[in-house]
N, C-alpha and C positions, 0 to 999 in steps of 0.2 A: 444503543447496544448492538442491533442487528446490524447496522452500518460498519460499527470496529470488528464485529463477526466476520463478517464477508474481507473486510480489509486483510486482520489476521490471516484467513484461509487461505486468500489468494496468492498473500506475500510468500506468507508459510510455505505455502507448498512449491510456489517458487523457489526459495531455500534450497528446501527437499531436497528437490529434484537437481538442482545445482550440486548437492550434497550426492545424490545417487549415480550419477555422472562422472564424478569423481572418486568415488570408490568402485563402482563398475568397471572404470578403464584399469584403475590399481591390480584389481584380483583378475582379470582378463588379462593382463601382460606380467604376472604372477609376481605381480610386487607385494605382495599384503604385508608383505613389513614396515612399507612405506605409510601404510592407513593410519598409525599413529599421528603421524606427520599432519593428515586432514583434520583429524579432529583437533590436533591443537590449534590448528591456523582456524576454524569454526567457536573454538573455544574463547579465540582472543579476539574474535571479530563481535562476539556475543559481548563480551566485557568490553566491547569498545561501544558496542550501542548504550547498553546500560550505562555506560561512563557520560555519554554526552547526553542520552534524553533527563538524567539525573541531575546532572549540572544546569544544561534549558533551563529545567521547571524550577530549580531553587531559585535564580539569578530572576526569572521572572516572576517567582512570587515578591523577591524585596523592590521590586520597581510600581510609584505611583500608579493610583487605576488608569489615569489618563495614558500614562505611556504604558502600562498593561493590554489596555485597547488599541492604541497603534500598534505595538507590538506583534500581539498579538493576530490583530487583525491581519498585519502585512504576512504572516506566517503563515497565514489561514489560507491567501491570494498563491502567495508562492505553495502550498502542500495543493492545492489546488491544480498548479501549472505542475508540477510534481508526477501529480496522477494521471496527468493528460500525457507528458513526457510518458513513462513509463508503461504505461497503456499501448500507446502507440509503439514504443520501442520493443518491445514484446511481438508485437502483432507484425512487427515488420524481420523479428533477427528471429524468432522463435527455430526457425526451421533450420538453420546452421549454429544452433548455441550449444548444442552436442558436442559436433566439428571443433567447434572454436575452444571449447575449453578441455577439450580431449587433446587438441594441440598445442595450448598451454601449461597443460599437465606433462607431454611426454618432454618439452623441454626443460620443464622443472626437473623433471626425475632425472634429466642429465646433469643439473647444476646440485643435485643435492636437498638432504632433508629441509632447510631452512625456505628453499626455492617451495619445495610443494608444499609447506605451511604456509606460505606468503598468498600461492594461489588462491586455497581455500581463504585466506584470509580479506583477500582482496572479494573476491567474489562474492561471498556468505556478505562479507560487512558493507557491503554498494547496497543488496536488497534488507538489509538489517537496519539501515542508516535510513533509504527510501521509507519504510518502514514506521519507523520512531517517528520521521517525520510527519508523515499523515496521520499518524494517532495523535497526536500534540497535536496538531489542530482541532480535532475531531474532541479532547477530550479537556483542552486548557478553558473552556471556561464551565466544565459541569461541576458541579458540586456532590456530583454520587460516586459511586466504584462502578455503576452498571458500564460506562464506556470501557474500564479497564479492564473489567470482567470479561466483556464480551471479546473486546480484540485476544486476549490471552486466549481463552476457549479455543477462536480461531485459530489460532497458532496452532495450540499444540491436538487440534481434529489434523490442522492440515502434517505437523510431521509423524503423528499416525500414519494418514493414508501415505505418505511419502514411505514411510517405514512399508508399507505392505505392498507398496508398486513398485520396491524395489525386490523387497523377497518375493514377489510374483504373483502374491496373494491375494493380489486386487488390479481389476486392469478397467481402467475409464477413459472414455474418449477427451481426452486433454485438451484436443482442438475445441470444443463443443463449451467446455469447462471454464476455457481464459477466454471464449467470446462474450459469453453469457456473464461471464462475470466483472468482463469490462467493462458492457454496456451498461450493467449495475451500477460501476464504480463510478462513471460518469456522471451521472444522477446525485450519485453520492458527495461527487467532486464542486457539482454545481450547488450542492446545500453547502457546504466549507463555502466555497464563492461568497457566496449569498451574505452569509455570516461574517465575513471576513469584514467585507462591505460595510455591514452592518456595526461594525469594532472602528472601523475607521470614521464613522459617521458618527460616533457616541463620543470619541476623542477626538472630533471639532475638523477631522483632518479632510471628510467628505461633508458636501452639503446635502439638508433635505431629510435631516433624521424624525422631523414632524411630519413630513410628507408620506403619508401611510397610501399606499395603492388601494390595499382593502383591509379589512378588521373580518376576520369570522372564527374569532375569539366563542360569543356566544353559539358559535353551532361544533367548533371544533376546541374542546377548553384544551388549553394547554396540559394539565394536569387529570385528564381522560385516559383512558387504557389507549383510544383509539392517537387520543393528541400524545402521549407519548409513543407508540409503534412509529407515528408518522416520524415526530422529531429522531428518534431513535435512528429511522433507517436515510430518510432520504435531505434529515435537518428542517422539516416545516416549520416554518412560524409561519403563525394564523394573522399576523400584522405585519409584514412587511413594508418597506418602503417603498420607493418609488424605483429609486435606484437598484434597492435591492434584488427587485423584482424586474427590472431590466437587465441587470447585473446576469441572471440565473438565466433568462428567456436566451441573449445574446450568447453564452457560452454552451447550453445545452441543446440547442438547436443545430447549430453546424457543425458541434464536436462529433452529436451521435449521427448526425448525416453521415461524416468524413467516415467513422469507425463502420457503422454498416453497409457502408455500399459496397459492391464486388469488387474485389482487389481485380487488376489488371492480369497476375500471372495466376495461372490455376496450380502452382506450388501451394504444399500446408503451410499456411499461415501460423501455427501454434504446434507445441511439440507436439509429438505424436504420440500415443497409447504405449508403445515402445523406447519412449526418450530415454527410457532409465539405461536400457540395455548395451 
């Protein structure tokens, strides 16, 4: 649950601010007529997430376990590579995503309402779609609400605080916000990994699913407040495989070297405290 939490927030407030961005330049170059225009293009990027993660999960509930498990699993690998994408693509454009889509806005406004509904639409619906996609992994083989629960929570804390750092009501260091929450997500992305592994290795398609690295079942049960927090946030199983458990070491080791080590240029790396503006 705390794992789709942090998902939720982080995406969310991505969103947001993507969302703030573009109504800030609208009322700043005294368009607010045009603001309609954004929310519809938000509105139909929304209904287009819901339309695809809707359609996913039905298609994948009528399909055999065995291919449930490939399925599955390979979605697991890719929301995985997803997160690592998207992480990094952040951490490298963060600092001109302002620019960029304040420049796509003012050429929209010269083609017309349908133009600035397309933006938001395009926009909203890339971190909407990123989105669906790593909760479907995170959430296609539990059997409770608490994964759904918690991503949604996420969400809508994070277009709250969106809503209040845009009316000025709340100001947080952003930069500090996507680093810390990346190096999370990493963690997060390498339990997906793991599991993903783990799906493909149950439907025959990896070898070594008897080959357990370790068991600490009897010290961490599955079904404990503490073995669920773990699973919850960072995806522990207390029996891993072999693979799986190289699977995690192999991706989590030189992802979070790459992400924390000093970027080269001393530009901010992530929006700043003022992106809304």
């Amino acid at each position: 649950m705390l794992a789709n939490f942090l998902i939720g927030l982080r995406e969310g407030l991505e969103a947001s601010l993507v969302v703030s961005i573009l109504l800030a330049y609208l009322v700043r170059t005294d368009r607010r007529r045009d603001v309609r225009y954004i929310w519809i293009g938000v509105g139909g990027a929304l209904a287009l997430v819901v339309l695809v993660f809707t359609a996913v999960t039905l298609a994948f509930e009528q399909l055999p376990f065995v291919w449930q498990e490939a399925v599955g699993g390979t979605l697991s690998i890719l929301a995985a590579a997803l997160v690592t994408w998207m992480i990094f693509w952040m951490r490298r454009t963060a600092r001109g995503l302002k620019r960029e889509l304040e420049g796509e806005l003012a050429t929209a406004v010269e083609l017309g309402p349908v133009a600035i509904a397309t933006v938001a639409f395009l926009t909203v619906g890339r971190e909407g779609l990123e989105t669906a996609a790593i909760i479907w992994a995170t959430i296609s083989g539990s059997y409770t609400a608490s994964p759904f629960v918690g991503a949604t929570t996420g969400i809508l804390v994070a277009v709250l605080l969106g809503y209040l750092i845009y009316r000025g009501a709340l100001r947080i260091n952003l930069s500090t916000f996507f680093q810390v929450t990346g190096a999370l997500l990493i963690v997060v992305a390498a339990g997906v990994l793991a599991y993903g592994v783990h799906d493909l290795q149950e439907a025959g398609i990896l070898p070594g699913i008897t080959n357990l690295a370790f068991d600490v079942s009897g010290v961490i049960a599955p079904d404990s407040w503490y073995g669920t927090l773990l699973k919850g946030t960072v995806n522990f199983q207390p029996d891993p495989t072999w693979l799986q458990t190289i699977a995690w070491v192999a991706y989590v080791v030189p992802v979070l070297w790459l992400y924390l080590r000093p970027q080269a240029s001393a530009a901010p790396t992530a929006p700043r405290p003022d992106a809304h503006v």
